[in-house]
mmCIF file of the C-alpha atoms, coordinates in Angstrom:
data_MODEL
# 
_entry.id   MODEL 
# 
loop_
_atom_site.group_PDB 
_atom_site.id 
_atom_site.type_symbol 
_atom_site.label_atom_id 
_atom_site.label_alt_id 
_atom_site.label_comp_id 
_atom_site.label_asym_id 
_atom_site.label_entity_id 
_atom_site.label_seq_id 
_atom_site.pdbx_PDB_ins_code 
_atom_site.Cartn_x 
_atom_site.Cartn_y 
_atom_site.Cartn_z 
_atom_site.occupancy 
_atom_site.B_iso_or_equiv 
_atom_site.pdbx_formal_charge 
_atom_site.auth_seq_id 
_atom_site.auth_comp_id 
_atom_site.auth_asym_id 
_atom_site.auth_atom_id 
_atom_site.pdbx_PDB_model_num 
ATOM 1   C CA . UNK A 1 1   ? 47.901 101.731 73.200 1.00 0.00 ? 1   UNK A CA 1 
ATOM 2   C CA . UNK A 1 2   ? 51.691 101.928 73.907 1.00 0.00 ? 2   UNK A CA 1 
ATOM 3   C CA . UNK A 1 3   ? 52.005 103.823 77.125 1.00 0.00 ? 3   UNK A CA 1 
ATOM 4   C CA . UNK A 1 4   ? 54.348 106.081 75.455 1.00 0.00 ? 4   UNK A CA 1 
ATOM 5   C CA . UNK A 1 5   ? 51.754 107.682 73.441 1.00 0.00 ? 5   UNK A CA 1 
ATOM 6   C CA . UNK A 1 6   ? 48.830 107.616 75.633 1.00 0.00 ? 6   UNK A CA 1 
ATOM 7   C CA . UNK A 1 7   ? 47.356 110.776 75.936 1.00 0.00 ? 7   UNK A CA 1 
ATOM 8   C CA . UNK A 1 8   ? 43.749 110.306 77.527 1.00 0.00 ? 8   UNK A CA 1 
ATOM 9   C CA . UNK A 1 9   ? 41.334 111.968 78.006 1.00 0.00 ? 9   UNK A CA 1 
ATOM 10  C CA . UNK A 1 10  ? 43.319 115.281 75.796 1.00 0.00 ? 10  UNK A CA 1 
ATOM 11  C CA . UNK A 1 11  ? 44.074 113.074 72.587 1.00 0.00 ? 11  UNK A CA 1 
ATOM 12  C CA . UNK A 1 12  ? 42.122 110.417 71.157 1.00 0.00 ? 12  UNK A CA 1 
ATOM 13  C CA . UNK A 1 13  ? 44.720 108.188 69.452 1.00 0.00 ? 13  UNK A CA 1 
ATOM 14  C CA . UNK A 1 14  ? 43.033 104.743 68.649 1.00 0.00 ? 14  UNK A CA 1 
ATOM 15  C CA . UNK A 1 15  ? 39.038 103.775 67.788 1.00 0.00 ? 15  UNK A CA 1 
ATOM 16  C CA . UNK A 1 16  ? 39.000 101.571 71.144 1.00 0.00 ? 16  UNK A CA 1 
ATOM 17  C CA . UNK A 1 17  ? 39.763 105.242 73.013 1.00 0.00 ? 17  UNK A CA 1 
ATOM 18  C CA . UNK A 1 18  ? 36.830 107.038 74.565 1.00 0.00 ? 18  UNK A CA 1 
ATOM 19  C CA . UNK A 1 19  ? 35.780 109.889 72.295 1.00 0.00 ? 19  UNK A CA 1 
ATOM 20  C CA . UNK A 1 20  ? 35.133 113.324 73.359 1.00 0.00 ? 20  UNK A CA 1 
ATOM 21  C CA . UNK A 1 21  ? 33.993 116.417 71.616 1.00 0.00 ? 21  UNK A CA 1 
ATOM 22  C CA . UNK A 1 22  ? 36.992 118.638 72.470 1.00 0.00 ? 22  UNK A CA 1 
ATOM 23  C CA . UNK A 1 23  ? 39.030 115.440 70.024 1.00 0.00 ? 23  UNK A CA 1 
ATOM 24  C CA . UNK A 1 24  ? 37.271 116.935 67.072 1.00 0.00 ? 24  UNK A CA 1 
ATOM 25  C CA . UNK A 1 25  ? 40.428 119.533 67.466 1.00 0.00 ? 25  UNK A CA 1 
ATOM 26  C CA . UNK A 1 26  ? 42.834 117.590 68.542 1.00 0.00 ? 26  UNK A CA 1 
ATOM 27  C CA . UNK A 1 27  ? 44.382 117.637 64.986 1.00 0.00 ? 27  UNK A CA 1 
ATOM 28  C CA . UNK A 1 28  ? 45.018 121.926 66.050 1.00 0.00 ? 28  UNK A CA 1 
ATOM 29  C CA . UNK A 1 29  ? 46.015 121.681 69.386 1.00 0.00 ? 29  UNK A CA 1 
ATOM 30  C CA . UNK A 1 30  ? 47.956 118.630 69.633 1.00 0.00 ? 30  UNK A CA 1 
ATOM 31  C CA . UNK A 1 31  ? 51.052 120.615 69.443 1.00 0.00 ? 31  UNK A CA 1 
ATOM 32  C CA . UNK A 1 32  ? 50.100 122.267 72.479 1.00 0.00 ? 32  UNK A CA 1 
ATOM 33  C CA . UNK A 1 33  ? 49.584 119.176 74.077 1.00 0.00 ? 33  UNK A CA 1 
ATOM 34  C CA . UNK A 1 34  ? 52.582 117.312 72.842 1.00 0.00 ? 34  UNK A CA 1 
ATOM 35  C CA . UNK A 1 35  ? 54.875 119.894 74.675 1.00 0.00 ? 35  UNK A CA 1 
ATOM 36  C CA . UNK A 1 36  ? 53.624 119.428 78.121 1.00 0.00 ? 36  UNK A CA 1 
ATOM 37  C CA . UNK A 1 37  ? 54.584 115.260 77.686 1.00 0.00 ? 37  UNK A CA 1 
ATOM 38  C CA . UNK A 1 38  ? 57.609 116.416 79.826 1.00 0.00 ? 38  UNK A CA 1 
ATOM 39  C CA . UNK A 1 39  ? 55.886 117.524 82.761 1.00 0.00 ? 39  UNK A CA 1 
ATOM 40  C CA . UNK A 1 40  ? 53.394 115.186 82.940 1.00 0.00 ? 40  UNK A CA 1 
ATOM 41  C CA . UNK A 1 41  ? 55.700 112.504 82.827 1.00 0.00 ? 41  UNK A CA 1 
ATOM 42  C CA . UNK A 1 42  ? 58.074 113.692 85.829 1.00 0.00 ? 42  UNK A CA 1 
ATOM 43  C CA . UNK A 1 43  ? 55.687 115.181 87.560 1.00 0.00 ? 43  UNK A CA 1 
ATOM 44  C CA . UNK A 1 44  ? 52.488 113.039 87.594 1.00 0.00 ? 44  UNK A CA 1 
ATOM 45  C CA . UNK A 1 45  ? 52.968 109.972 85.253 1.00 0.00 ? 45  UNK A CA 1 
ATOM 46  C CA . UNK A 1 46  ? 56.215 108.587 87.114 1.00 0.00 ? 46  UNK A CA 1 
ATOM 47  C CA . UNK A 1 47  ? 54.343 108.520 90.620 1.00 0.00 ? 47  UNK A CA 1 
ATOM 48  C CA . UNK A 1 48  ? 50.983 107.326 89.608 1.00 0.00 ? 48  UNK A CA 1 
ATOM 49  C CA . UNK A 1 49  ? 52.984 104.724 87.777 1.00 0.00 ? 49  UNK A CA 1 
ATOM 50  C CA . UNK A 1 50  ? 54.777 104.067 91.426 1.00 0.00 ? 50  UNK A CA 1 
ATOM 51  C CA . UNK A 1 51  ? 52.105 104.007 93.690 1.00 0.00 ? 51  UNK A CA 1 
ATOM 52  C CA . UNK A 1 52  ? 49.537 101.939 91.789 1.00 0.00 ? 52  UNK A CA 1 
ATOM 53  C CA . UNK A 1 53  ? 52.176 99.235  90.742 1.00 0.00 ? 53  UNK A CA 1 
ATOM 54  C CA . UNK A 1 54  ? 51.224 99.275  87.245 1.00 0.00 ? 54  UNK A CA 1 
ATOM 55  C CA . UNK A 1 55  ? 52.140 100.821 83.636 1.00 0.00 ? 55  UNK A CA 1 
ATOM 56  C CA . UNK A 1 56  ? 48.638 100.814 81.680 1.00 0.00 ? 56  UNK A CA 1 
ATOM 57  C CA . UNK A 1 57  ? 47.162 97.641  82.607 1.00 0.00 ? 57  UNK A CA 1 
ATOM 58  C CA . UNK A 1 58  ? 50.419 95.586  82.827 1.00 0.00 ? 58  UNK A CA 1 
ATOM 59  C CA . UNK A 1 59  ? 51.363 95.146  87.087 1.00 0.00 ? 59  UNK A CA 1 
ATOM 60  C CA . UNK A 1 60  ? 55.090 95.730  87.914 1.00 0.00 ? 60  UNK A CA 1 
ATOM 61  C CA . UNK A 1 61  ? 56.693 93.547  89.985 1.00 0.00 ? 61  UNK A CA 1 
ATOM 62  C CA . UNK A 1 62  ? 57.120 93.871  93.294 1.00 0.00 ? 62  UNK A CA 1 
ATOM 63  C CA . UNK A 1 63  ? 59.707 96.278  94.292 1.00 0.00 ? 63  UNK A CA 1 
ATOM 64  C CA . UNK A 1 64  ? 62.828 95.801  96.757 1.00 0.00 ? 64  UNK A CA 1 
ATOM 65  C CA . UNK A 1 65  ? 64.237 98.087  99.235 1.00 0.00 ? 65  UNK A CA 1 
ATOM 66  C CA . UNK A 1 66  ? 66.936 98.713  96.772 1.00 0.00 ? 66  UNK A CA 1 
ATOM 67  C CA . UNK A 1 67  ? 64.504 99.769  94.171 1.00 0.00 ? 67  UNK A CA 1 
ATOM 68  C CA . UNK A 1 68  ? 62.581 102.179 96.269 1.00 0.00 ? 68  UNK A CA 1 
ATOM 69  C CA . UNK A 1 69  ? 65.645 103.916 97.132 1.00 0.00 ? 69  UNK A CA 1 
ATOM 70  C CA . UNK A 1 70  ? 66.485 104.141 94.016 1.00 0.00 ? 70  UNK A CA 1 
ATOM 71  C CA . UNK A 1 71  ? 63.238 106.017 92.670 1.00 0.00 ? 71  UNK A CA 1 
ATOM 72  C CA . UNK A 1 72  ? 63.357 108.425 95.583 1.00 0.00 ? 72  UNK A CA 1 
ATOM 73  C CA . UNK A 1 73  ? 67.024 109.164 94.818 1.00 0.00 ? 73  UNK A CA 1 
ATOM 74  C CA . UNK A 1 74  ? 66.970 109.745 91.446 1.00 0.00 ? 74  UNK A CA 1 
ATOM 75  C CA . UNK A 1 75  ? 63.830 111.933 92.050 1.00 0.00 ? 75  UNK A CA 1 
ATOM 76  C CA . UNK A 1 76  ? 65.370 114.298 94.674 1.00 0.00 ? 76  UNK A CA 1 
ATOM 77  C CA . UNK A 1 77  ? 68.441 114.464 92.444 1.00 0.00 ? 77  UNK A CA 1 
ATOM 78  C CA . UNK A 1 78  ? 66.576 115.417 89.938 1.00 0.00 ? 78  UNK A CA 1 
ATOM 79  C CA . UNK A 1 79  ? 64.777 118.338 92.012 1.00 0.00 ? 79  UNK A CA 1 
ATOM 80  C CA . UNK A 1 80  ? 67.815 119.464 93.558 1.00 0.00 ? 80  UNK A CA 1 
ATOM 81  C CA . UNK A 1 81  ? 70.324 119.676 90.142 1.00 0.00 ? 81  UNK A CA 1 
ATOM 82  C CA . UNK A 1 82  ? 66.671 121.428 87.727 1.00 0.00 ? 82  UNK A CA 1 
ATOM 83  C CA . UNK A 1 83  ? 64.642 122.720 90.515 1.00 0.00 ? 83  UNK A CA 1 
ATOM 84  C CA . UNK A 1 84  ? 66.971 123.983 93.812 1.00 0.00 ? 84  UNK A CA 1 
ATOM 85  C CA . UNK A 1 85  ? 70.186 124.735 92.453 1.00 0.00 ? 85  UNK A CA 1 
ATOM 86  C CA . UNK A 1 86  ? 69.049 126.713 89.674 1.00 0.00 ? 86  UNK A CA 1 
ATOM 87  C CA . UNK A 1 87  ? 66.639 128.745 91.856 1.00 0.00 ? 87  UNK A CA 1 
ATOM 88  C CA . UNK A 1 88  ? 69.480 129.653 94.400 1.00 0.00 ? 88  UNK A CA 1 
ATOM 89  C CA . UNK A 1 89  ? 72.398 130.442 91.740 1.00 0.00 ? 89  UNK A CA 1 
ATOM 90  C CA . UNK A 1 90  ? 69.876 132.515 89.092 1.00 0.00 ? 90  UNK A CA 1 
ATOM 91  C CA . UNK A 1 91  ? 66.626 133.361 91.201 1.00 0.00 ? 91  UNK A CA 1 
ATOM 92  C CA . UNK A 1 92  ? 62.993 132.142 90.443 1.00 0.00 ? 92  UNK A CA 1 
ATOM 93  C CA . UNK A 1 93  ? 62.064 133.747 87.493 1.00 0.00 ? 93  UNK A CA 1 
ATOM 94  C CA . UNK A 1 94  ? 65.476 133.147 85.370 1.00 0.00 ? 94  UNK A CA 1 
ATOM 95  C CA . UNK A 1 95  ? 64.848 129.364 86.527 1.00 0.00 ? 95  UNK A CA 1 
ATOM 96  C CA . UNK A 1 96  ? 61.005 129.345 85.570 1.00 0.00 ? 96  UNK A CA 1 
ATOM 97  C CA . UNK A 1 97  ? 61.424 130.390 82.108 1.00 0.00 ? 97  UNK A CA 1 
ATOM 98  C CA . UNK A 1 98  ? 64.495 128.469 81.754 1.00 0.00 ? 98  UNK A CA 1 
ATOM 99  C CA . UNK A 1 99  ? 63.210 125.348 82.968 1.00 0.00 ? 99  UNK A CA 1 
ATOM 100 C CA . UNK A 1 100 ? 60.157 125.971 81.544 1.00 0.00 ? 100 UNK A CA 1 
ATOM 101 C CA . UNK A 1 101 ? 61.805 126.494 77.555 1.00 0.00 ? 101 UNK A CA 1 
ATOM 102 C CA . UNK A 1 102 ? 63.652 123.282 78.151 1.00 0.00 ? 102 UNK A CA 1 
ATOM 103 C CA . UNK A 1 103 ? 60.822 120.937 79.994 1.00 0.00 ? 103 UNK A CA 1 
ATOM 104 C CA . UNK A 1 104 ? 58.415 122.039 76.592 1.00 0.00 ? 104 UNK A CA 1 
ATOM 105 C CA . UNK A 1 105 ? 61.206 121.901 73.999 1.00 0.00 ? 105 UNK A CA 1 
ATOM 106 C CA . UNK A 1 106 ? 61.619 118.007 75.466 1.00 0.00 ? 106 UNK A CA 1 
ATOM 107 C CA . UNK A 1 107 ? 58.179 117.121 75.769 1.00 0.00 ? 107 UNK A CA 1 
ATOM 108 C CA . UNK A 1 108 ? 57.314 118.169 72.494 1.00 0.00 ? 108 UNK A CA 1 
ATOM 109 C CA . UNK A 1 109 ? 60.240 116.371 70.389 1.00 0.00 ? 109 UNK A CA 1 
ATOM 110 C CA . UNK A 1 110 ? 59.993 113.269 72.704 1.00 0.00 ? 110 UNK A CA 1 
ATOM 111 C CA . UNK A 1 111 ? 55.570 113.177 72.017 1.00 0.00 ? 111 UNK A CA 1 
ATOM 112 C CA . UNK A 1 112 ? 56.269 113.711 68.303 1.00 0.00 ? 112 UNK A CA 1 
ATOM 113 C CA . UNK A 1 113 ? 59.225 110.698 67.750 1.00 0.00 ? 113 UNK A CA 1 
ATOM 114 C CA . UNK A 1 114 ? 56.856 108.696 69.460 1.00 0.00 ? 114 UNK A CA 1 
ATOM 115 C CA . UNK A 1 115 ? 53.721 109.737 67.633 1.00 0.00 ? 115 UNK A CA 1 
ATOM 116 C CA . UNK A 1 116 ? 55.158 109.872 64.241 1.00 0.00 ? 116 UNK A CA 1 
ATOM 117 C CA . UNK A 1 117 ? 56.246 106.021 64.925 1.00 0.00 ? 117 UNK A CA 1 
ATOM 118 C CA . UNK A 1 118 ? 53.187 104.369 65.990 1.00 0.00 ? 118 UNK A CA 1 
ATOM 119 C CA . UNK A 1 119 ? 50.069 106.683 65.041 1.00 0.00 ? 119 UNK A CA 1 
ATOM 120 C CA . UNK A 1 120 ? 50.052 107.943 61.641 1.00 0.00 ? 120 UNK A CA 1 
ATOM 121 C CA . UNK A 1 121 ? 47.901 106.440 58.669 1.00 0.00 ? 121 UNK A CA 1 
ATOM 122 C CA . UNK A 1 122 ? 49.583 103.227 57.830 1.00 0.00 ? 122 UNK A CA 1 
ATOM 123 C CA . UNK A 1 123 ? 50.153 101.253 61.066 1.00 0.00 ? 123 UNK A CA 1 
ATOM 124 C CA . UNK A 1 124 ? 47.061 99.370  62.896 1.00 0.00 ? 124 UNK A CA 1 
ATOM 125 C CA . UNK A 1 125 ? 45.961 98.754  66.245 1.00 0.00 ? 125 UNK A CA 1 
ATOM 126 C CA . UNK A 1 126 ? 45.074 95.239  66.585 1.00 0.00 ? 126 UNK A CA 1 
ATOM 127 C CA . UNK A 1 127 ? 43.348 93.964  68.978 1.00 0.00 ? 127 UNK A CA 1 
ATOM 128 C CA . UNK A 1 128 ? 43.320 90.825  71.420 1.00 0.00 ? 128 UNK A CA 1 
ATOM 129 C CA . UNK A 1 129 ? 41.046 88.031  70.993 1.00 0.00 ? 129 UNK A CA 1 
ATOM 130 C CA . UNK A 1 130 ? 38.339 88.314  73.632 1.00 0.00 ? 130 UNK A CA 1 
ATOM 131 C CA . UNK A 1 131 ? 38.124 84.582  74.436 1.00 0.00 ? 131 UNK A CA 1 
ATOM 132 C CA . UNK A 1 132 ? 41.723 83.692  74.184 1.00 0.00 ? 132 UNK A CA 1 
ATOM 133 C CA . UNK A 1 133 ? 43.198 87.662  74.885 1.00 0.00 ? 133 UNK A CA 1 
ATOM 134 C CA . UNK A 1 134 ? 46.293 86.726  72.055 1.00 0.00 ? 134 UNK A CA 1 
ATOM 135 C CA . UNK A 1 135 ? 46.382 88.606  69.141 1.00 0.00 ? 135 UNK A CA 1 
ATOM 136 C CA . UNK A 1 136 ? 46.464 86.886  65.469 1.00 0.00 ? 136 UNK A CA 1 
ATOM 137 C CA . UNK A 1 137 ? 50.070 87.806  64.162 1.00 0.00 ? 137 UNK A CA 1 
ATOM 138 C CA . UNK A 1 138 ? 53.301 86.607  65.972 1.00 0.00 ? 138 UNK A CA 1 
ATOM 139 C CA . UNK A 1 139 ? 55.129 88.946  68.183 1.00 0.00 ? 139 UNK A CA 1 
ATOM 140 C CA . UNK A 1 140 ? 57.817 90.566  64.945 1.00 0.00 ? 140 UNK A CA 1 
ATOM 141 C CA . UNK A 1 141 ? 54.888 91.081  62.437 1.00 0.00 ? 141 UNK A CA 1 
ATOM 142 C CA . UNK A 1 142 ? 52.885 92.319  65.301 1.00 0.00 ? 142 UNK A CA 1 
ATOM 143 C CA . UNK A 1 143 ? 55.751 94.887  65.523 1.00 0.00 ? 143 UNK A CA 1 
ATOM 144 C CA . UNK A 1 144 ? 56.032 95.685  61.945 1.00 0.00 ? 144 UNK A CA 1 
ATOM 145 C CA . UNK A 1 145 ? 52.141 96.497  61.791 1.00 0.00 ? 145 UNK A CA 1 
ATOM 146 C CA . UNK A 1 146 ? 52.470 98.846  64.289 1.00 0.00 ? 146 UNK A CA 1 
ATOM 147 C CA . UNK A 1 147 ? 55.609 100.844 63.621 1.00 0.00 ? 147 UNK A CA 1 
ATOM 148 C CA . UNK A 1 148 ? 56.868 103.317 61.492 1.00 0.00 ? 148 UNK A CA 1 
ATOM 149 C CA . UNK A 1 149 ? 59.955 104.966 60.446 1.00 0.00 ? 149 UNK A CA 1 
ATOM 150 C CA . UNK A 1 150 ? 60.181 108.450 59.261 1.00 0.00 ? 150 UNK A CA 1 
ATOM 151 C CA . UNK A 1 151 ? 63.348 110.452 57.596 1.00 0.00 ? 151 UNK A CA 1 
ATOM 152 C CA . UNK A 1 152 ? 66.014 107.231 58.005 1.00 0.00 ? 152 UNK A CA 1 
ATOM 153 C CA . UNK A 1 153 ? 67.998 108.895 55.731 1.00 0.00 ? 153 UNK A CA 1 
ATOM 154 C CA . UNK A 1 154 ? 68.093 112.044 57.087 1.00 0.00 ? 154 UNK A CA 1 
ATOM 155 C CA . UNK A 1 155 ? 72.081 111.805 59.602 1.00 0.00 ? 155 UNK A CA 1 
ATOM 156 C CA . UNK A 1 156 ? 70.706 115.286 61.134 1.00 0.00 ? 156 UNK A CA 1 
ATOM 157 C CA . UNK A 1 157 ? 67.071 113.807 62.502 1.00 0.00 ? 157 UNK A CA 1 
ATOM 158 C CA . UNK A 1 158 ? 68.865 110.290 63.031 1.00 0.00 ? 158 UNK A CA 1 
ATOM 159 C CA . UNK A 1 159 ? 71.675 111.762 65.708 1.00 0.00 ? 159 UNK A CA 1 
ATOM 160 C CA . UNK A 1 160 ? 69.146 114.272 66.806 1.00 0.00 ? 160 UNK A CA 1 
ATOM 161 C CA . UNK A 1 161 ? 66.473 111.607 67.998 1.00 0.00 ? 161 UNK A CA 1 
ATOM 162 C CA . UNK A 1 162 ? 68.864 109.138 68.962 1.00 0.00 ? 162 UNK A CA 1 
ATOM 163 C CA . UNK A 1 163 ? 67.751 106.525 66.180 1.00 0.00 ? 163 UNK A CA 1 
ATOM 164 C CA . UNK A 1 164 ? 64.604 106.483 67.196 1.00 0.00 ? 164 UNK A CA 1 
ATOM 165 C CA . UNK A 1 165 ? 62.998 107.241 63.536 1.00 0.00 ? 165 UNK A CA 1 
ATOM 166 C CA . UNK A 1 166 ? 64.220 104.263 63.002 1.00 0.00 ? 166 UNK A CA 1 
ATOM 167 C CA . UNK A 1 167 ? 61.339 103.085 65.329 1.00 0.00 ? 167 UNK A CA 1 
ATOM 168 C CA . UNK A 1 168 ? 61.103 99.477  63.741 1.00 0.00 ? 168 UNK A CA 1 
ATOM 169 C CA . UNK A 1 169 ? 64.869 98.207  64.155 1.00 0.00 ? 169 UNK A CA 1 
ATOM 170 C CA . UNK A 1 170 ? 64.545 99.777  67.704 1.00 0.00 ? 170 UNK A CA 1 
ATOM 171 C CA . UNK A 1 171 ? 61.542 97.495  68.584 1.00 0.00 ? 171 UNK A CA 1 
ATOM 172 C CA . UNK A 1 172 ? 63.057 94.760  66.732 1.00 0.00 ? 172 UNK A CA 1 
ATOM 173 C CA . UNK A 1 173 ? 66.564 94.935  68.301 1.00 0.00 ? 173 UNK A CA 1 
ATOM 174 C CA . UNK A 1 174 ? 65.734 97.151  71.219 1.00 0.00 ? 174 UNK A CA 1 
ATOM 175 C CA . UNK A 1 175 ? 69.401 95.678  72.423 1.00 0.00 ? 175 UNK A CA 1 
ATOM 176 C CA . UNK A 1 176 ? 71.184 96.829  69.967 1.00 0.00 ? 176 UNK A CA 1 
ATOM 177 C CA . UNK A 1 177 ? 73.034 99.782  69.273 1.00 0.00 ? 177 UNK A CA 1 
ATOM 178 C CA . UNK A 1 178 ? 71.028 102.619 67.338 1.00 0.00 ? 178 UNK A CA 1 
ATOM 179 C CA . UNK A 1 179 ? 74.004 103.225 64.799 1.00 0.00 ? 179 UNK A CA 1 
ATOM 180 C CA . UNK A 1 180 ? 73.837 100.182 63.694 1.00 0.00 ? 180 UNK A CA 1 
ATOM 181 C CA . UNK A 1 181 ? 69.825 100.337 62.568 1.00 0.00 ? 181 UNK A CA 1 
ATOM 182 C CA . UNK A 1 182 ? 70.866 101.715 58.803 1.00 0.00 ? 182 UNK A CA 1 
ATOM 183 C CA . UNK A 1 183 ? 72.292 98.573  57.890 1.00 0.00 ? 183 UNK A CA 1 
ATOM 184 C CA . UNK A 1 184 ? 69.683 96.315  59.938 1.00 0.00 ? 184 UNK A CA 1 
ATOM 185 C CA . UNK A 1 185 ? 67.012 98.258  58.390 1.00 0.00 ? 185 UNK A CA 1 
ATOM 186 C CA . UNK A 1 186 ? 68.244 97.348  55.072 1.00 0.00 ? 186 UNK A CA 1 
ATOM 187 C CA . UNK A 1 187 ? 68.097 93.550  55.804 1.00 0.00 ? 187 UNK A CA 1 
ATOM 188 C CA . UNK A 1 188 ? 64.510 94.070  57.187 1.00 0.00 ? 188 UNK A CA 1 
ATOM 189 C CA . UNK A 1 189 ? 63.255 95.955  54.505 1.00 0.00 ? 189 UNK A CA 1 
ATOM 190 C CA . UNK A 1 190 ? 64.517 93.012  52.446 1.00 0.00 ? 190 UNK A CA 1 
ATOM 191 C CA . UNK A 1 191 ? 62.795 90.604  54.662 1.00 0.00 ? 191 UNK A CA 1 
ATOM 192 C CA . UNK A 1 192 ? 59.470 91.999  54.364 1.00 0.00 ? 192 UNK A CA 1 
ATOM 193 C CA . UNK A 1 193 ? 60.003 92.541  50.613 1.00 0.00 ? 193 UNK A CA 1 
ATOM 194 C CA . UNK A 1 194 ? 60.242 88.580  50.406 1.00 0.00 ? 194 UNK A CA 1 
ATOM 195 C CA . UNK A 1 195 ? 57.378 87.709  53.103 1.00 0.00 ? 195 UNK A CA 1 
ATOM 196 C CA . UNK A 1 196 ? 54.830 90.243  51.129 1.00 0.00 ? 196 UNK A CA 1 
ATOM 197 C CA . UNK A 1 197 ? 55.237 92.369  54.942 1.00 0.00 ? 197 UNK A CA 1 
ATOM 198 C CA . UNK A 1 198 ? 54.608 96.088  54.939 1.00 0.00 ? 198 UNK A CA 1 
ATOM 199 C CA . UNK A 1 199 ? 57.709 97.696  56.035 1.00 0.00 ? 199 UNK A CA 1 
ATOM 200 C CA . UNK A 1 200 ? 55.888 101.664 56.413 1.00 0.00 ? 200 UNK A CA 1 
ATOM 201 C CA . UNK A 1 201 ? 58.162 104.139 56.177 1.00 0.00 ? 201 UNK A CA 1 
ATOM 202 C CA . UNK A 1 202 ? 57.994 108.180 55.446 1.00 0.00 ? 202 UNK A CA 1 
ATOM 203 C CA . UNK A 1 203 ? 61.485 108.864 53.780 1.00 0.00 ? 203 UNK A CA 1 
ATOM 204 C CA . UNK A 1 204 ? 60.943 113.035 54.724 1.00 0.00 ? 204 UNK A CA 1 
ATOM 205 C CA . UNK A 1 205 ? 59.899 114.089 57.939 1.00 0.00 ? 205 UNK A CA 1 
ATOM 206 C CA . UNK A 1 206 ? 57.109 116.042 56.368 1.00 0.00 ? 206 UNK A CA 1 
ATOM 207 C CA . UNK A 1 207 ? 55.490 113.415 55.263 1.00 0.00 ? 207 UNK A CA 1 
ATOM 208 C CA . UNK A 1 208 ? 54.864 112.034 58.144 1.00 0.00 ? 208 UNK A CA 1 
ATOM 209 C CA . UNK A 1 209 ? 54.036 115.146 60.240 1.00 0.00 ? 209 UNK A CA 1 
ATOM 210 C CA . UNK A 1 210 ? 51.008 115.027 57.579 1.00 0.00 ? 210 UNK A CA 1 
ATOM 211 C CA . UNK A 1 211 ? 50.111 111.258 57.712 1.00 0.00 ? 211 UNK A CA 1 
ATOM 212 C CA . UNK A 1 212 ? 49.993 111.762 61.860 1.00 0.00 ? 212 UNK A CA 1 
ATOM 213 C CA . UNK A 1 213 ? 47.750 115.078 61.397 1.00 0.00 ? 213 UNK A CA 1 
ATOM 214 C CA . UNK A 1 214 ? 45.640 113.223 59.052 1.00 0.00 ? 214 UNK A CA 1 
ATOM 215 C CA . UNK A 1 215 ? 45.338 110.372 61.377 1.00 0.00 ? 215 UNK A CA 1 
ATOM 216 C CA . UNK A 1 216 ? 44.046 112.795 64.398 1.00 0.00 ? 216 UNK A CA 1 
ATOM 217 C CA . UNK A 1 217 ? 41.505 113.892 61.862 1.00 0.00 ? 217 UNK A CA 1 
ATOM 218 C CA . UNK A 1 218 ? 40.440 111.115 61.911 1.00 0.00 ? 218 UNK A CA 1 
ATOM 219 C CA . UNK A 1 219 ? 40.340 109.591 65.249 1.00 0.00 ? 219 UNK A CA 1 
ATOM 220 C CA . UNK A 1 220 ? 38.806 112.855 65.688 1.00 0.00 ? 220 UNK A CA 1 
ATOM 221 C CA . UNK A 1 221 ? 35.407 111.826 64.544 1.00 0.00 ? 221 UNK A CA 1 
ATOM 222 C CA . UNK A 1 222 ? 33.285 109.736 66.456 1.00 0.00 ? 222 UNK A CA 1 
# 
């Protein structure tokens, strides 16, 4: 699973995941849990990440003096312009529920671009070959299987989330400009159209808010 959307042990997201009986409501809560993506990430995720030199099972590279300083700069920024500052111009409590509205307004729309993208009804979770550890389909149809988009036509949701419903031309052309997706989304759905490729889409938001509940439901089951 994409480290983006791993949520062990609270969310159960693919068959290969470890099930647990608290899953069997995940499809209810998940909301709850989606929210707190924020926190966990700047908090816990980006140190664990740090210190054990790896993201999911993939090892980083060895990191340089410059890179170092560069975490721990960009961390202590990051506590003294949300954390300090606030607490010594507005007080504690101001900054708490402040901080607190934005840090669960951000987790929750970042968990649920990235959810409605990659775990809803219609993409797949392949698997590597145990013997050889590659996976059947070449590295853009591997991408296509994947990935969805949701509301592309939809200029509010598009500007909103940065392109990222168009979560297929971003994995495709992560290099290129999101306002340019539209028209490269066009040519891809094209391209599929003429390979016999899937190209999964939910043209309404709603739609796929559904497909990703119904896919809890069922991941939900052991």
């Amino acid at each position: 699973v994409d480290d983006d959307i791993d949520a062990r042990p609270f969310l159960r997201l693919c068959e290969t995941q470890k099930f647990y009986k608290i899953h069997r409501f995940q499809h209810l809560y998940f909301w709850a849990a989606y929210s707190l993506l924020y926190l966990w990430w700047i908090f816990f995720t980006d140190y664990r990440k740090y210190f054990k030199g790896r993201i999911g099972p993939v090892k980083l590279k060895k990191m340089n003096l410059s890179e170092h300083l560069t975490f721990w700069g960009f961390k202590v920024l990051h506590m003294g312009i949300f954390v300090v500052l606030p607490i010594l111009v507005v007080g504690v409590i101001p900054w708490l529920v402040g901080f607190l509205t934005l840090a669960l307004v951000a987790g929750f729309v970042l968990s649920i671009v990235f959810q409605l993208a990659h775990t809803v009804q219609d993409t797949e979770f392949p698997q590597a070959d145990p013997v050889t550890n590659k996976l059947g389909d070449e590295w853009a149809i591997h991408q296509l299987k994947t990935t969805a988009n949701f509301s592309n036509r939809n200029r509010l949701i598009s500007w909103w989330v940065g392109g990222l419903n168009f979560q297929i031309e971003h994995h495709l052309f992560p290099r290129i400009s999101h306002v340019h997706y539209p028209a490269i989304s066009k040519l891809i759905r094209q391209t599929c159209a003429e390979f016999g490729i899937q190209y999964i889409e939910y043209p309404r938001l709603r739609y796929a808010v559904a497909s990703h509940v119904s896919f809890l439901r069922q991941m939900g089951k052991p």
